[in-house]
Backbone bond lengths (Angstrom), bond angles and torsions (degrees), N, CA, C in turn:
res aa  C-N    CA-C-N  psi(-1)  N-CA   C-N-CA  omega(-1)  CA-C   N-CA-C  phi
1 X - - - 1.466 - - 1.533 110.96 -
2 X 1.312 110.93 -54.86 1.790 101.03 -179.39 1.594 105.33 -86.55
3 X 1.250 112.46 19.14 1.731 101.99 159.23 1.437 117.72 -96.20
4 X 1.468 115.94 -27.60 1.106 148.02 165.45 1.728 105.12 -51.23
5 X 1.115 118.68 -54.95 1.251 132.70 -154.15 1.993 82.37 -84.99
6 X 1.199 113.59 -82.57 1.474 116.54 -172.89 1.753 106.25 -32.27
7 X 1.296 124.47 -29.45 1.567 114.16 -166.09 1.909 89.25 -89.03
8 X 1.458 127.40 -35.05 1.328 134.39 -172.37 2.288 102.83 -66.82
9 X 1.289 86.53 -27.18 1.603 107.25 -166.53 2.456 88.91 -91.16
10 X 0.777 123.53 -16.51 1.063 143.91 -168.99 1.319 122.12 -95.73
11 X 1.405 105.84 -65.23 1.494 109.82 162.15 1.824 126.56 -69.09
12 X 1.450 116.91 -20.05 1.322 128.58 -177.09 1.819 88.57 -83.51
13 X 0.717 124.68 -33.04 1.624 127.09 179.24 1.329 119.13 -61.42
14 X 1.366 115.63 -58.50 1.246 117.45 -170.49 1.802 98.94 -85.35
15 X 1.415 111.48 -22.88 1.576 97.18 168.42 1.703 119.15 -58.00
16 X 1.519 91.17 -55.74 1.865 73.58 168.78 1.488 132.91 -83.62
17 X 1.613 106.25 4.95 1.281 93.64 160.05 1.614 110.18 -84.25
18 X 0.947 126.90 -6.78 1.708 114.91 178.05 1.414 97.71 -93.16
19 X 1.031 145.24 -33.61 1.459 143.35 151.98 1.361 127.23 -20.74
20 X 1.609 93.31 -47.63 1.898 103.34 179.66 0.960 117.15 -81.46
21 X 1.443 118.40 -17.10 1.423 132.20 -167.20 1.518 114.13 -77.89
22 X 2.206 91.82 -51.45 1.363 94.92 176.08 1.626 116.38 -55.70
23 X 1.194 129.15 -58.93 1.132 148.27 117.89 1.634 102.73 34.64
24 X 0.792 123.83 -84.29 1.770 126.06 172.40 1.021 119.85 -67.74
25 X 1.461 120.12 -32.81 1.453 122.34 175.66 1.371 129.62 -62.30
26 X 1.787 94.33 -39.47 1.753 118.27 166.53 1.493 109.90 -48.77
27 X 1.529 95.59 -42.40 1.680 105.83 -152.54 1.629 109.52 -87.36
28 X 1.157 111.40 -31.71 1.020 125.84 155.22 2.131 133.45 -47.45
29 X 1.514 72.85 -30.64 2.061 90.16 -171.59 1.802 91.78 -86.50
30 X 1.542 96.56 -50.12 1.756 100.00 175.73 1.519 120.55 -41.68
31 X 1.575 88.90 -61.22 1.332 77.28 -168.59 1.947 133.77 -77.56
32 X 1.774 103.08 28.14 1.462 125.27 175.18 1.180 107.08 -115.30
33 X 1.560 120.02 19.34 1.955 117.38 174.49 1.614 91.32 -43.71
34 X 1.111 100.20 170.52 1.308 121.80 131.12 1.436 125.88 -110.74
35 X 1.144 113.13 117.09 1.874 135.64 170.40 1.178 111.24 -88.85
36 X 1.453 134.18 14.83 1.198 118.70 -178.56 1.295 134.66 -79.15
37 X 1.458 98.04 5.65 1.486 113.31 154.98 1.599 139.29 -67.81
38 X 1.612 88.11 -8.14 1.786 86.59 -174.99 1.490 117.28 -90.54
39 X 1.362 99.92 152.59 1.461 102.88 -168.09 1.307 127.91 -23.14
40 X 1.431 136.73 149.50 1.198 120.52 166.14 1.915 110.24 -108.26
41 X 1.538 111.63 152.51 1.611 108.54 172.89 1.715 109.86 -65.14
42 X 1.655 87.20 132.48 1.319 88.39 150.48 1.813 124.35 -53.31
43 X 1.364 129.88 84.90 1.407 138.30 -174.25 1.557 117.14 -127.55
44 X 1.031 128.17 84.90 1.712 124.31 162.17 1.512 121.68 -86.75
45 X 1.263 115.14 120.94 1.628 95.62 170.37 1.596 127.94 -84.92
46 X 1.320 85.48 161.44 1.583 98.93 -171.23 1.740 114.42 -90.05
47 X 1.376 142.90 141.62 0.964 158.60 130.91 1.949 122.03 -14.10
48 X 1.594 65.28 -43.36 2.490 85.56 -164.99 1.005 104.31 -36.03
49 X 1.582 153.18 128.42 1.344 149.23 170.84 1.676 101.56 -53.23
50 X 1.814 114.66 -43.22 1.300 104.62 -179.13 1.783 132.57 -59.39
51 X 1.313 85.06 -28.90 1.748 90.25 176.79 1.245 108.94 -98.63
52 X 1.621 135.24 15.86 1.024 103.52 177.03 1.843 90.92 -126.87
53 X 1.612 111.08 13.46 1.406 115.37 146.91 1.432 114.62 -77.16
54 X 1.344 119.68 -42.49 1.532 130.66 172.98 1.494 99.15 -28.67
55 X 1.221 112.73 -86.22 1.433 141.76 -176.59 1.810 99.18 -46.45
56 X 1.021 136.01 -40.63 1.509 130.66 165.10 1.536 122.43 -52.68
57 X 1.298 109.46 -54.48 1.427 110.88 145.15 1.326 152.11 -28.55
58 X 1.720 95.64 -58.83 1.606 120.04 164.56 1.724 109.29 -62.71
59 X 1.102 119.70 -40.64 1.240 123.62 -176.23 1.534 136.29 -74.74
60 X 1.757 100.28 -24.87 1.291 100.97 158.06 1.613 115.59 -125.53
61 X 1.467 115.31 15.12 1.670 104.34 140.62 1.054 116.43 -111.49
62 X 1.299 119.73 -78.78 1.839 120.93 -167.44 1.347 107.03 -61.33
63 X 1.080 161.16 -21.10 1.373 159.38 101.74 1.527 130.54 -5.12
64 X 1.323 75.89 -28.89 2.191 88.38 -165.64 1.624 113.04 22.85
65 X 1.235 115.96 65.24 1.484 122.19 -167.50 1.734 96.50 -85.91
66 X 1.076 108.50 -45.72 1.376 115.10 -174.50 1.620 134.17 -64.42
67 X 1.449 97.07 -20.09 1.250 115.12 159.82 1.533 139.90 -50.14
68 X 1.838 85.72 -36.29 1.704 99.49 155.21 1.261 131.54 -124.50
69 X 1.376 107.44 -0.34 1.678 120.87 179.16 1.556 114.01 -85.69
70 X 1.663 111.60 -15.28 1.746 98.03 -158.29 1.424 99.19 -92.77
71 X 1.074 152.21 165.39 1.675 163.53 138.99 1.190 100.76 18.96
72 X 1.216 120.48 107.65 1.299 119.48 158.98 1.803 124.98 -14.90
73 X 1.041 105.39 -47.07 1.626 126.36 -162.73 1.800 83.99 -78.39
74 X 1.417 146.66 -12.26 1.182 115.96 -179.36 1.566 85.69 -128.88
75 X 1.344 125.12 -36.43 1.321 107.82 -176.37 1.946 110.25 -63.65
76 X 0.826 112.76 -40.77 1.732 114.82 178.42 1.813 92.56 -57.91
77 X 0.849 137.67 -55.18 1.377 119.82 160.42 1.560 148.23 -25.69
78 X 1.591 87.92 -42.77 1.800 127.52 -165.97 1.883 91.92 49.25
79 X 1.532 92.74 76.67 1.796 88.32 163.95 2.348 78.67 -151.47
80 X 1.726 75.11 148.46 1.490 82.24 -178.28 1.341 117.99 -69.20
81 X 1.346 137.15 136.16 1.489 137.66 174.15 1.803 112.76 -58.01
82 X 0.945 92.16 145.11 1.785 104.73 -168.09 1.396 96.13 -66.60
83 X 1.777 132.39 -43.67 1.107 122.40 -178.27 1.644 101.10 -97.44
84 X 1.234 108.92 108.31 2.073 114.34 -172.60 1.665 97.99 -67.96
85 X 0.836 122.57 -1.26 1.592 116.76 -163.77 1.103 102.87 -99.28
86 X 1.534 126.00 -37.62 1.202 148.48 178.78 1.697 113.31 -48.02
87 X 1.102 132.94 61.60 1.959 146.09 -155.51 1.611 88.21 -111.16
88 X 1.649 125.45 64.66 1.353 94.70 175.77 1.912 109.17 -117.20
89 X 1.253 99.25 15.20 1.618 120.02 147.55 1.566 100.00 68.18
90 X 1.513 126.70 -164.16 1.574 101.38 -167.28 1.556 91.24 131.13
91 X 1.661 108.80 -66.05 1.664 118.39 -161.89 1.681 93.31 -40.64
92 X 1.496 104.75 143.87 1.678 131.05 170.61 1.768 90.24 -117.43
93 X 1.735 85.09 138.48 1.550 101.44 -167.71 1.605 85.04 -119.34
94 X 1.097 140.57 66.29 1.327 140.32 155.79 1.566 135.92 -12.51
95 X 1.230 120.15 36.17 1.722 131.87 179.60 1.092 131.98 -21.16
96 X 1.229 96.04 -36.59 1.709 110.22 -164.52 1.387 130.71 89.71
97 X 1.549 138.28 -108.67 1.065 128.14 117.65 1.535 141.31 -54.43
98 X 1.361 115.50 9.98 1.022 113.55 163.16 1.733 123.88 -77.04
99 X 1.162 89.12 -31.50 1.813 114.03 -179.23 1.628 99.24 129.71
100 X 1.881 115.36 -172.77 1.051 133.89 143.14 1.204 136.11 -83.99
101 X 1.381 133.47 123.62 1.319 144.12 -165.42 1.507 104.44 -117.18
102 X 1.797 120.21 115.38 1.168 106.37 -178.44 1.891 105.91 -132.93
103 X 1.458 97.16 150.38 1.552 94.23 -160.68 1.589 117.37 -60.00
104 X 1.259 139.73 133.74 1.444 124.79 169.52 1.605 110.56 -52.14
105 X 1.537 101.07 159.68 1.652 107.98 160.36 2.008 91.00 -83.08
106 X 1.885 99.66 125.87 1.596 89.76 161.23 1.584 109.87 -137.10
107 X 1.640 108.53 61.19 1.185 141.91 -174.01 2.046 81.52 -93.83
108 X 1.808 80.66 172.43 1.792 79.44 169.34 1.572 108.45 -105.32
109 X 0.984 108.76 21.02 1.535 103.24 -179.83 1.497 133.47 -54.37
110 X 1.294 132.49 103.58 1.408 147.66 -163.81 1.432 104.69 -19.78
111 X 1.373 123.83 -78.50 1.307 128.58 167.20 1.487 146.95 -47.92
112 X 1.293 93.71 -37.07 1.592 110.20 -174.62 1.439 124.50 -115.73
113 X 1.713 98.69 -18.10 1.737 98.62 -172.43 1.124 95.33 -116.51
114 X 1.691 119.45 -143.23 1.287 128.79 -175.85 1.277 130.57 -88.01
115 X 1.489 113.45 13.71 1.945 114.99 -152.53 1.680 81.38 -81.71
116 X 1.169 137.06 16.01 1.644 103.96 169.35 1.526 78.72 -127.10
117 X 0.603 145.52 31.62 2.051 129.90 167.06 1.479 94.04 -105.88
118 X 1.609 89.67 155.95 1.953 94.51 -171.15 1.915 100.38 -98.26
119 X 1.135 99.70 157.17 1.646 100.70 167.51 1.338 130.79 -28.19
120 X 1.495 104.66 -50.11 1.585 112.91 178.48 1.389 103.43 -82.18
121 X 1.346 132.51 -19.70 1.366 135.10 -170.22 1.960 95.03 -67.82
122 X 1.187 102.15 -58.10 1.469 91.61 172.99 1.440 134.29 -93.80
123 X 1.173 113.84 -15.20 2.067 115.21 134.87 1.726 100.32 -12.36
124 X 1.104 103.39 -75.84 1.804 139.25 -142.87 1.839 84.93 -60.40
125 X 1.182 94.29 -53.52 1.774 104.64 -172.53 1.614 109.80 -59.17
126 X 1.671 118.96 -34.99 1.414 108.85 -169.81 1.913 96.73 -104.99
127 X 1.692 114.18 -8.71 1.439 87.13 -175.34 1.464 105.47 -111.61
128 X 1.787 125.75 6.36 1.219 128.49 143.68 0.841 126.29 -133.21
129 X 1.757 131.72 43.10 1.438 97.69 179.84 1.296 133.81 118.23
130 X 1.571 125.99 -56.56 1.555 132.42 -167.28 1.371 89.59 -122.20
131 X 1.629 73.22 145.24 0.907 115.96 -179.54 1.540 115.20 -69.33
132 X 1.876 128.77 154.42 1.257 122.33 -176.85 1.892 110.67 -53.63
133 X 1.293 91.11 -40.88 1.746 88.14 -177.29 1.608 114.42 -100.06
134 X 1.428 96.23 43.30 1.814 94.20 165.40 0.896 127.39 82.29
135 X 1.741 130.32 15.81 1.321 108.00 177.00 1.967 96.93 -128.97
136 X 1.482 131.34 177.87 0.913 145.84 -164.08 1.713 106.51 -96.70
137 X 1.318 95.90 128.62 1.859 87.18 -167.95 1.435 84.50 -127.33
138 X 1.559 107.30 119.34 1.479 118.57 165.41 1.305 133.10 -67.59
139 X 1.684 112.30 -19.62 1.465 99.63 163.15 1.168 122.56 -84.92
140 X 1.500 127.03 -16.17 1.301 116.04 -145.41 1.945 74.41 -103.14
141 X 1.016 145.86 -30.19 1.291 156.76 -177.15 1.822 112.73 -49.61
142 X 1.412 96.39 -40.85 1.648 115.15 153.30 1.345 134.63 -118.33
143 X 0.890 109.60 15.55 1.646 107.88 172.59 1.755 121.78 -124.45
144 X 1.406 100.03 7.85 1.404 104.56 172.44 1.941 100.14 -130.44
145 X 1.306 99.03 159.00 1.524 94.85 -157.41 1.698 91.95 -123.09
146 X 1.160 118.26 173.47 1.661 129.08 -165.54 1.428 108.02 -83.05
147 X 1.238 120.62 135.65 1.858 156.95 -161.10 1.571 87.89 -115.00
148 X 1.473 98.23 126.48 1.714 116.89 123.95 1.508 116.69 -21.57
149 X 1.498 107.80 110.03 1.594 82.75 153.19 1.951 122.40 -28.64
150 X 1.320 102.64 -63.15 1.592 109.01 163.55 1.519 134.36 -6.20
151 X 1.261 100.04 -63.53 1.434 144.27 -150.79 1.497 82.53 -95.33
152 X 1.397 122.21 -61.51 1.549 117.27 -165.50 1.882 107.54 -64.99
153 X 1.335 93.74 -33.19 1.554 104.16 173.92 1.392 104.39 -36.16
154 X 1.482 106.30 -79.44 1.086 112.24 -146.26 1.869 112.77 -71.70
155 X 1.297 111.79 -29.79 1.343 117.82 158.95 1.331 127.02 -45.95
156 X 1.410 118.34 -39.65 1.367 121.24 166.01 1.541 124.15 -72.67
157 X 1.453 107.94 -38.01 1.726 112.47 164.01 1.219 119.20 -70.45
158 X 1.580 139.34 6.97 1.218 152.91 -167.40 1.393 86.53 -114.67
159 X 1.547 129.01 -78.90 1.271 126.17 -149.70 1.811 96.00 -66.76
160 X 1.562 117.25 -45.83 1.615 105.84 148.53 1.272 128.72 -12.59
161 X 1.141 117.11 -56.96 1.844 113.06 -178.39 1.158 113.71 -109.97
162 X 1.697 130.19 49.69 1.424 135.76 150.19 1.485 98.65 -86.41
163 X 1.651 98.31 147.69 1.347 110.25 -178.35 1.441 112.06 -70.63
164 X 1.581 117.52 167.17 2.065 114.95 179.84 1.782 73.62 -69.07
165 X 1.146 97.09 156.74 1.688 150.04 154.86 2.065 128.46 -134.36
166 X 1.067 100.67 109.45 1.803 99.20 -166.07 1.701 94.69 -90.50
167 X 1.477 107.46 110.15 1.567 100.39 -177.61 1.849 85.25 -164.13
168 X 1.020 100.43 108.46 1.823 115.75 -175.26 1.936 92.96 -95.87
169 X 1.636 103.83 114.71 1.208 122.20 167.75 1.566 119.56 -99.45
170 X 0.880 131.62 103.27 1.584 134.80 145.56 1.550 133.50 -11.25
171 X 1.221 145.58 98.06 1.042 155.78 164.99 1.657 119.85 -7.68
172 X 1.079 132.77 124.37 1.434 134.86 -175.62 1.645 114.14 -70.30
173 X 0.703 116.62 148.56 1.624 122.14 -163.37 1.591 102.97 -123.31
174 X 1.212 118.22 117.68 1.534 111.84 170.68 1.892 104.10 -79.21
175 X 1.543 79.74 158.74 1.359 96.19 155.04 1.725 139.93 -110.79
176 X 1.225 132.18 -178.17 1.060 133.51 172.73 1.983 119.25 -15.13
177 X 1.632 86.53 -60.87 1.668 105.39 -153.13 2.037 78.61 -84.56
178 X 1.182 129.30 -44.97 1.329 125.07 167.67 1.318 112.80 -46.80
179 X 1.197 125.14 -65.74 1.335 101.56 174.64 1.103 156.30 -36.09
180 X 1.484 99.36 -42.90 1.504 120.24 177.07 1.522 105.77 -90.17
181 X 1.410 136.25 -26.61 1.213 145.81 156.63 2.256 86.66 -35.38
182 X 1.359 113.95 -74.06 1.375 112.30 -174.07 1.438 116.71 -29.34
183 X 1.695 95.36 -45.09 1.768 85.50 -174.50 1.496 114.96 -113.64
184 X 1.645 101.69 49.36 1.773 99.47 160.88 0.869 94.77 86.14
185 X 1.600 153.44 -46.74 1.197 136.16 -116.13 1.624 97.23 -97.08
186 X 1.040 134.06 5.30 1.136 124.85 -175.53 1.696 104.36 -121.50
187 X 1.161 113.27 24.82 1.678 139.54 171.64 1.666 94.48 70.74
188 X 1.708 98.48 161.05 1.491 107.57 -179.95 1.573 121.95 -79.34
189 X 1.382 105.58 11.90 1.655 125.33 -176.75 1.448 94.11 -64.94
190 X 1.837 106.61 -64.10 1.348 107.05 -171.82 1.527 130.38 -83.13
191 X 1.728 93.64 -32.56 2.042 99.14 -165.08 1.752 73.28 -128.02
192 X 1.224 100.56 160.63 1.591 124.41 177.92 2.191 96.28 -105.64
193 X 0.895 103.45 139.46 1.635 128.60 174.78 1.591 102.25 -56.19
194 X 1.329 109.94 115.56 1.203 113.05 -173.96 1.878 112.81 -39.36
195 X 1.369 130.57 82.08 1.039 134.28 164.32 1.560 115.28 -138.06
196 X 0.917 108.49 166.72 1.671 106.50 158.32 1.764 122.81 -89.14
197 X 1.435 101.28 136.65 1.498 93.55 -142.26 1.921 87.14 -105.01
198 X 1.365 134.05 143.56 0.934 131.25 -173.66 1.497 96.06 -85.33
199 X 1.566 123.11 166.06 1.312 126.85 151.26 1.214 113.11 -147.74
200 X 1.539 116.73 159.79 1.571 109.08 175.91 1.667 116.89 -59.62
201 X 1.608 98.22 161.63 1.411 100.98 177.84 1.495 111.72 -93.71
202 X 0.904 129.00 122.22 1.431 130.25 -179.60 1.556 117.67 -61.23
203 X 1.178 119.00 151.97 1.490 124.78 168.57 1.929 103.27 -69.67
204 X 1.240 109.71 162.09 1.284 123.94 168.60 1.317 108.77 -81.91
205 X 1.813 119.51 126.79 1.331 137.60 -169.31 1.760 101.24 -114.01
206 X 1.077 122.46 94.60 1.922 110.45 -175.45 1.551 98.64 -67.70
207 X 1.397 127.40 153.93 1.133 133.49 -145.29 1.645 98.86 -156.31
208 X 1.103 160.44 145.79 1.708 171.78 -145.76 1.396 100.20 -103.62
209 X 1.172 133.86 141.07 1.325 129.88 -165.74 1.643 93.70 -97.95
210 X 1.413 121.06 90.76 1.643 123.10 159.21 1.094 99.16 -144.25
211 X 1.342 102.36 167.63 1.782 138.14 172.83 1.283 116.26 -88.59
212 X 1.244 115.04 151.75 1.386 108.05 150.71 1.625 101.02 -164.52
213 X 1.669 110.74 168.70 1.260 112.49 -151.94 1.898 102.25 -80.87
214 X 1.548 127.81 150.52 0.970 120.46 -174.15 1.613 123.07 -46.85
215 X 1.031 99.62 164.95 1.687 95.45 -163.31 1.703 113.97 -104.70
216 X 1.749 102.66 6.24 1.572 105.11 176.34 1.105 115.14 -103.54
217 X 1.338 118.13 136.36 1.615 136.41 -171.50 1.466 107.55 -138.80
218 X 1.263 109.02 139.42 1.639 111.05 -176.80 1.485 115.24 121.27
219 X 1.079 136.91 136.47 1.449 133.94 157.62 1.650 122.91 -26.13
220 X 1.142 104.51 157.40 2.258 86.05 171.92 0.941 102.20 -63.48
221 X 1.467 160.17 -92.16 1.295 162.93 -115.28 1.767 79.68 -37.91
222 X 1.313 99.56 -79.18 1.740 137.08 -169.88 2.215 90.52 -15.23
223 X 1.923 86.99 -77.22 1.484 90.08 -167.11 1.850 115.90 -61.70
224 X 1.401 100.26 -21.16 1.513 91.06 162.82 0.808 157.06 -40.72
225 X 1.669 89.92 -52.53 1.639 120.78 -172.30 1.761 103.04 -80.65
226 X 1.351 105.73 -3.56 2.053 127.49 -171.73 1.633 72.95 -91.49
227 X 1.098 136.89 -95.98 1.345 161.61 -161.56 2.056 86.52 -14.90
228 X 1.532 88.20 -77.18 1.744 91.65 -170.38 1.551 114.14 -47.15
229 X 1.684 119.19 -37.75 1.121 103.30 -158.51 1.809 101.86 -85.94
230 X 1.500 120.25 5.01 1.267 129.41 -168.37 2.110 79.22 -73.41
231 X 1.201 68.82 -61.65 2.186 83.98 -153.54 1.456 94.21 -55.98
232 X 1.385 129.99 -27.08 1.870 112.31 168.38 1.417 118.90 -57.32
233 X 1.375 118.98 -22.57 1.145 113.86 -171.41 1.814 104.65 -139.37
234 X 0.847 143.00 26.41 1.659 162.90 172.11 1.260 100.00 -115.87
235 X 1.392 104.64 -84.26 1.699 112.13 -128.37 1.339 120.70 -88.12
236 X 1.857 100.00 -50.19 1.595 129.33 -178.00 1.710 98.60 -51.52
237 X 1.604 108.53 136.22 1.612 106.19 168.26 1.686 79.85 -126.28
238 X 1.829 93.78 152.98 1.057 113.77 -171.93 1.450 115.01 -64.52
């Protein structure tokens, strides 16, 4: 009887372990679509020294871009890099089961950064999500919040005039609780359904031209779990 029972206790086991598996594997394939079909913003950047100070501003506060874009050696800190221009990305955001999240190079550097992505290509990247070459990036999808057309302007003509930087970054890797975050399964409270999620466009807010040092502190798990509770109540539309 309890040998009976252990092979009945045995087979229900390995069913849902092949379940979870499939399960990640799906989620895993999902979350490498390519979307690079979806619309792109009307976004050109500008030249203007004023908007593309605007956008300097926006980029390392209300943006907090720098928090994960600058040198590893100051972003793993969260203290701003002495040279601000310097975005040649690298930082590993360590999740856990969430996965790894690692910063792009968004320098213009030929190879490694953005000098071949078009304006709207990276519009597209900070006001939904994808990436220049088409695929769906879950952090940046919740952890950056909606621009002015304006506002997006000038962010894109800013990250426009960072100098090349040659620093080849590696692709972010989800994890477990990411994955399944991809496919809903962990409800739309926390992770949004693998889509691109629309949001309103905001009006233009003029803002004081200062800095200040990024505003994330904590291990990833820490800024993650900041990340999710942004998009429970920001980002996620029902």
């Amino acid at each position: 009887m309890t040998r009976k029972l252990l092979k009945v206790v045995g087979v229900i086991l390995g069913l849902v372990m092949a379940a979870v598996g499939g399960i990640l594997v799906y989620g895993s394939i999902q979350s490498s679509n390519d979307v690079s079909s979806y619309r792109l913003p009307a976004i050109t950047a500008s030249t203007a020294p004023a908007i593309i100070a605007q956008g300097e501003y926006l980029y390392h506060s209300a943006a907090h871009c720098s928090a994960c874009h600058a040198p590893e050696e100051f972003a793993s800190q969260r203290k701003l890099s002495p040279s601000l221009h310097d975005q040649r990305g690298g930082h590993i955001i360590d999740a856990g089961p969430f996965g790894k999240f690692i910063a792009a190079n968004l320098t213009a550097d030929e190879q490694t950064g953005l000098k071949r992505a078009s304006d709207a290509q990276i519009a597209r990247a900070i006001r939904h999500g994808i990436t220049h070459d088409g695929r769906f990036s879950l952090i940046m999808a919740l952890s950056v919040g909606s621009f002015s057309d304006q506002d997006l302007t000038a962010l894109v003509s800013y990250i426009r005039s960072l100098p090349p930087v040659l620093n080849s970054v590696p692709r972010s890797e989800l994890g477990v609780l990411g994955v399944l975050g991809v496919l809903g399964v962990l409800g739309k409270a926390l992770f949004p359904l693998y889509k691109v999620h629309e949001q309103p466009v905001p009006a233009h807010v003029a803002a004081p031209p200062r800095l200040r040092a990024p505003p994330w502190s904590g291990d990833g798990i820490s800024q993650t779990v900041r990340v999710i509770a942004m998009a429970a109540t920001r980002r996620v539309t029902p």
